[in-house]
N, C-alpha and C positions, 0 to 999 in steps of 0.2 A: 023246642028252642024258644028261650024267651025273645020276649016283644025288642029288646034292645038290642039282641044279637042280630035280629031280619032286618033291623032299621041299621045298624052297623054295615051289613053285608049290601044292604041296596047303597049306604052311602061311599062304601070304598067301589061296587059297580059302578054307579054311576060320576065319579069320581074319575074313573079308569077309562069310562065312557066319553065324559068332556075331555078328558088329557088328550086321545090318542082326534077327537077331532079336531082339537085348537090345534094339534102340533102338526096334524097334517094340512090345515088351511095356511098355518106360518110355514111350513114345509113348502109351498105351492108358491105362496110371496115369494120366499127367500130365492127358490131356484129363479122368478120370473124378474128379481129382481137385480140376481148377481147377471144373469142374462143381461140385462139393461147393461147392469157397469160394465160389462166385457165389449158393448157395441157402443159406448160412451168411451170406454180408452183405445178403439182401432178408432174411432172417428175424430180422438183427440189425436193420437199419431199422424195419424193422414192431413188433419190441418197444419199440424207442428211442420212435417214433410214439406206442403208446399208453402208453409212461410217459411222456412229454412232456402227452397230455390228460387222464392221470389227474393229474398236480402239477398241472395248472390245475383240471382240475376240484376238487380238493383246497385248493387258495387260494380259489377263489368258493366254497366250501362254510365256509371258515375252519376247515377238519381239523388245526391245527396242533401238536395233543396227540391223546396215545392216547385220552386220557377221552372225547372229543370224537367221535373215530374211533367208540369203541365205543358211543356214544349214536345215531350213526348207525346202526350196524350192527344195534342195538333196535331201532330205530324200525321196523323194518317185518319181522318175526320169521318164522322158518322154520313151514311150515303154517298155517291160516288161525285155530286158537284161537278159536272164536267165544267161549268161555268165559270167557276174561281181555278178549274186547271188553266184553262183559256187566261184569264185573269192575269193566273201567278205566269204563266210565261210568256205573256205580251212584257206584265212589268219588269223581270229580269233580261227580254232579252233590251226593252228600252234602255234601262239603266248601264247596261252592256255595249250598248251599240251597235246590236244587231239584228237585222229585220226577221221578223219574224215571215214568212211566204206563204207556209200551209200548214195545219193541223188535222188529223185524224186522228177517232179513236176508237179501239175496240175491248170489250169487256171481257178478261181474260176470269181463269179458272180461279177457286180459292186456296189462296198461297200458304195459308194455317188458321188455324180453327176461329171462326168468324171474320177471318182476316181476307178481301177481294180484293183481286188486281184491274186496277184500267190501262192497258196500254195504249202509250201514245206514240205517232210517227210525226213530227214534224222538220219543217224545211227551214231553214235559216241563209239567213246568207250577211257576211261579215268577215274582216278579215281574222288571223290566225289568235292573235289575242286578243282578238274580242272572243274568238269563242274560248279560249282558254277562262276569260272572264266567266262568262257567259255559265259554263260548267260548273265554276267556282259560285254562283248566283245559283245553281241549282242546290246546290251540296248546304248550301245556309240557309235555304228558302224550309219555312216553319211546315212544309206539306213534303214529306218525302216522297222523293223520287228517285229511281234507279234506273241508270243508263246502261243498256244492252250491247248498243252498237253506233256506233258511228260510221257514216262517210261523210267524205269532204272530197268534193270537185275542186280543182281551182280555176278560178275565172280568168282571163286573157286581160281583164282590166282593171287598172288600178286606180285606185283614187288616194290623192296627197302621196304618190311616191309607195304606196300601204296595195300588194296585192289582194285583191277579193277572191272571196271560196263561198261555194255555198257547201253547206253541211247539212247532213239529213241527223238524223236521231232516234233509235229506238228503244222508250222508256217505258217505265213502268212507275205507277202511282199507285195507293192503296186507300179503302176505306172499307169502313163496317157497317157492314146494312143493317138497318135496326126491324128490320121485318123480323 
């Protein structure tokens, strides 16, 4: 065999040599790569998904300003403050016109995923629309609160002609612990 035909055959080997290893190194990318895109578009579905039920949940809340947004984001404030609980229901039953008598509270279980409950029991005592006020002052107060139960004694005595009641309460407040 001449000198060109051995240089021919080493150059189509090794030729044959480099192809089948580049094509199996991009062979090795391609599959590691299409892998990628496959966990890049469930990761982009699954984003799409919960911004799809957050704008619904967002319509059934009526979030449709920031004001709104951020009245929500109040309403249920990072750590539990029992101090501004105290606060917000001295102020509303003041402005109500009903005495506030006793406060307790007790830290209930978590109501949804980082979301705790404080329940509170408190004593009032005022006549029948004040506390109708009084409730009404709960339901607008920027700290949500949910009323469980009610009782209401009526008292034997009145004042301005207006019978008195004391009423108990058992509510429930919320915050997020940031531990």
């Amino acid at each position: 065999m001449n000198k060109k035909t051995i240089v021919s055959f080493v150059l189509i080997f090794a030729s044959i040599a480099l192809y089948v290893f580049v094509y199996q190194v991009i062979s090795k990318n391609t599959n590691l790569i299409e892998a990628q895109v496959f966990d890049l578009k469930n990761k982009n579905l699954q984003t799409q998904s919960s911004l799809s039920l957050l704008e619904v949940q967002k319509n059934e809340l009526n979030l449709s300003s920031e004001v709104a947004m951020n009245n929500l984001r109040n309403s249920i404030p990072i750590e539990m403050q029992q101090d501004m609980v105290i606060r917000d229901l001295i102020s509303i039953s003041d402005t109500n016109k009903v005495s506030l008598n006793s406060i307790s509270f007790g830290k209930g279980g978590e109501s949804a995923e980082g979301v705790f409950v404080l329940r509170v029991n408190a004593g009032f005592e005022g006549g029948f629309n004040d506390l109708i006020r009084f409730l009404e002052g709960l339901e607008t107060n920027s700290r949500k609160f949910t009323v469980n139960s009610i009782s209401v004694q009526l008292a034997s005595l009145t004042v301005g002609g207006v019978r008195r009641a004391n009423f108990s309460l058992a509510m429930e407040t919320y915050f997020i612990s940031a531990k």
